[in-house]
N, C-alpha and C positions, 0 to 999 in steps of 0.2 A: 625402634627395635631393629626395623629390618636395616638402616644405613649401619647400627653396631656392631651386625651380625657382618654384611658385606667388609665391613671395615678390620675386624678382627682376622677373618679368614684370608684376606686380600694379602695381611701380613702373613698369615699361617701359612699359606700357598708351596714357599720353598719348602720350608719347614716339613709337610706332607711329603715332597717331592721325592726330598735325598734323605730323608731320616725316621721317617715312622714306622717305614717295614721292618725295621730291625732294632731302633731304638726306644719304640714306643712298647713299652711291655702294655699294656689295657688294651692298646691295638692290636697288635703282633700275636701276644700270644696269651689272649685273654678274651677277647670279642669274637675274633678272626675264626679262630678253632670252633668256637663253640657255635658260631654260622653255618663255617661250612658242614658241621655235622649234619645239619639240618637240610643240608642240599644233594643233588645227585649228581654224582661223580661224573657220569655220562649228560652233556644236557643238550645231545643234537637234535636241532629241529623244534627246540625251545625259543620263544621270542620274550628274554626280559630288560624288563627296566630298572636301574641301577638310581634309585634316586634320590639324590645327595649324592654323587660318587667322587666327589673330594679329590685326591689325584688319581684315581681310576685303578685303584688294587683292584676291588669287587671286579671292574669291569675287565680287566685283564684276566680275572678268576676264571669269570662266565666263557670267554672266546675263547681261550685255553680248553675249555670242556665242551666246546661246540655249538654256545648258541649263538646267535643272531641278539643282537646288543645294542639296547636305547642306553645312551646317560646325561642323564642333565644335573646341575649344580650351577648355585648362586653367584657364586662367582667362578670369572672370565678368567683369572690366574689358573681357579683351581680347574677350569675346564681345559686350557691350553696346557695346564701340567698331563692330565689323562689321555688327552692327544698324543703328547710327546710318547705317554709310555704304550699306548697298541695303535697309532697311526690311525689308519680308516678302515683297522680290523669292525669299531661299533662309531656305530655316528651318534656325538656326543655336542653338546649344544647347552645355549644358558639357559637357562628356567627358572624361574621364581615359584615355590612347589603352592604359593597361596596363589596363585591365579589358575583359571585350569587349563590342565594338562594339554599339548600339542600332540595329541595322539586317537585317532580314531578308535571306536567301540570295541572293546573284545579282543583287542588286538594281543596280550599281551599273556602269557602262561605262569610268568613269575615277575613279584617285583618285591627287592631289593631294599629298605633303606637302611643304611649301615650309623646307627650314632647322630642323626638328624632331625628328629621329628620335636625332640626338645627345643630345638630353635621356632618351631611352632607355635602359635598359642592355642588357638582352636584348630582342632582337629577334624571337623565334622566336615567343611566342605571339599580336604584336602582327600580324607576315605572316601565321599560321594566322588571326587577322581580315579581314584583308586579302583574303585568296585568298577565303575563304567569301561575305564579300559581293559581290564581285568578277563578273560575268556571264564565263561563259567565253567567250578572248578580250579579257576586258577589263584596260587597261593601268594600272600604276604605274605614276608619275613620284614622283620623290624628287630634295632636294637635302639634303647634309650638308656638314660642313666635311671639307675633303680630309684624310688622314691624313698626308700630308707637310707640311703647314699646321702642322696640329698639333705633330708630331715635332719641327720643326725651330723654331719658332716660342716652343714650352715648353720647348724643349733638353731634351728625355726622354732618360732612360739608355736605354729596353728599347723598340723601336717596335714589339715583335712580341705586347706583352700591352696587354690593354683596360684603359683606368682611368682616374679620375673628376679635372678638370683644375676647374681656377679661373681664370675671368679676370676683370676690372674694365672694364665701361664707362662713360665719361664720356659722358653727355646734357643735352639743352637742358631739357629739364623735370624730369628725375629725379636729376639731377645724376650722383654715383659710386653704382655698382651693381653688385655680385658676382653673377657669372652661373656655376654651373655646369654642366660638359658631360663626354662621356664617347667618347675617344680610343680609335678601335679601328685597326687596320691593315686597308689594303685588301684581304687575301684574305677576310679574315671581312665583311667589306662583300659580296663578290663570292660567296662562297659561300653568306653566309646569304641574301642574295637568291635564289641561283639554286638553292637546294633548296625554295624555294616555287614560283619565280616561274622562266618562260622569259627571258632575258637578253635584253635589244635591242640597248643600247647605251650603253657610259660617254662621257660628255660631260665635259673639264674645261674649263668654260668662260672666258671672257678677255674684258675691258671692252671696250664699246662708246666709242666714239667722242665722245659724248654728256657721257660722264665726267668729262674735262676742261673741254669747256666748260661743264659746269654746274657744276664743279666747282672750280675753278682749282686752290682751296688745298690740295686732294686729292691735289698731281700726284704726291708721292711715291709714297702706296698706291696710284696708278694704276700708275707703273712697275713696284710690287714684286711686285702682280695678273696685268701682262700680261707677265712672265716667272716668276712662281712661283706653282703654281695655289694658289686659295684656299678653292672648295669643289667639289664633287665632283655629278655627277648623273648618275642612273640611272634607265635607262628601260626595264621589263620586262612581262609580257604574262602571265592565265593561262592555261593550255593550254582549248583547246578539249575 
């Protein structure tokens, strides 16, 4: 699973580079918005981690607003793309997020994962990371693909077991590319969070406005987005 994952993304890499900020309607202006709602406009004197941060939007979000900036991602492409775009505004490095974490206890006020966690299977030792670097008090934010997305989208027989889906994307630079990811239902989303982590609040988020017209050709997946959620976001805290 993990060489699929590094293999997929290895191609995605330009693709993130030069085209997602503007061309990715699910990204741009469908995930993006409804994150940063969730975040504070001011974050100086914030220490977070961006993990998964793919070509480094999130983490050009964060330095922009003042904080002090960890990021890591599986792949070397996609970390040398986040380089290019804030330089050594945040030191950014490769990580593989199943082994744990290169970062000492408590270190960290906020952490990040943007669209990520699905490439995960188990999640349990990945949040016992999570919580330990984490300053108490300090919050996750997560986006995954929604499990109704999934279910209904792959025509699963069983929505109540976890397992390992394939799908194909067509890009401007990578051309076709087999991505795989791993479908869980929502109560294991919702419990495995909240046997680390204090629960805030699930977000299904819905396109901005923006969508359309930056999008014209999009208008279908814009309809089928703002009446069928498409990915899923959780926002949790650790206890004090």
């Amino acid at each position: 699973m993990k060489e699929r994952v590094l293999e997929a993304y290895t191609k995605l890499a330009k693709d993130y580079e030069l085209h997602t900020d503007s061309d990715s309607g699910a990204n741009a202006y469908y995930e993006r918005p409804a994150m940063l709602e969730l975040l504070p406009t001011d974050m100086s004197g914030l220490h977070v981690l961006d993990a998964g941060c793919a070509a480094g939007w999130y983490t050009e979000q964060f330095v922009s607003r003042g904080a002090s900036v960890s990021a890591i991602d599986f792949s070397p492409d996609m970390v040398e793309a986040a380089k290019r775009r804030v330089g050594s505004q945040a030191e950014i490095r490769v990580h593989d997020l199943s082994e744990p974490l290169p970062y000492s206890a408590n270190k960290f006020d906020l952490i990040l994962s943007s669209l990520t966690l699905h490439y995960i299977e188990d999640w349990d030792p990945l949040f016992r990371e999570f919580q330990r670097v984490l300053k108490p008090g300090g919050t996750l934010l997560f986006s995954v693909h929604h499990p109704f997305m999934d279910f209904t989208v792959f025509k699963r027989p069983d929505y109540f077991v976890r397992e390992l889906l394939v799908d194909r994307w067509t890009k401007k630079e990578a051309g076709s590319v087999e991505v795989t990811f791993f479908r869980r239902p929502l109560q294991e989303i919702v419990n495995t969070t909240s046997s680390w982590f204090v629960l805030d609040r699930l977000v299904e988020p819905r396109p901005v406005p923006e969508f359309l017209e930056r999008l014209p050709e999009s208008a279908d997946f814009y309809q089928r987005i703002l009446h069928h959620p498409h990915f899923l976001i959780v926002k949790a805290h650790k206890p004090e």
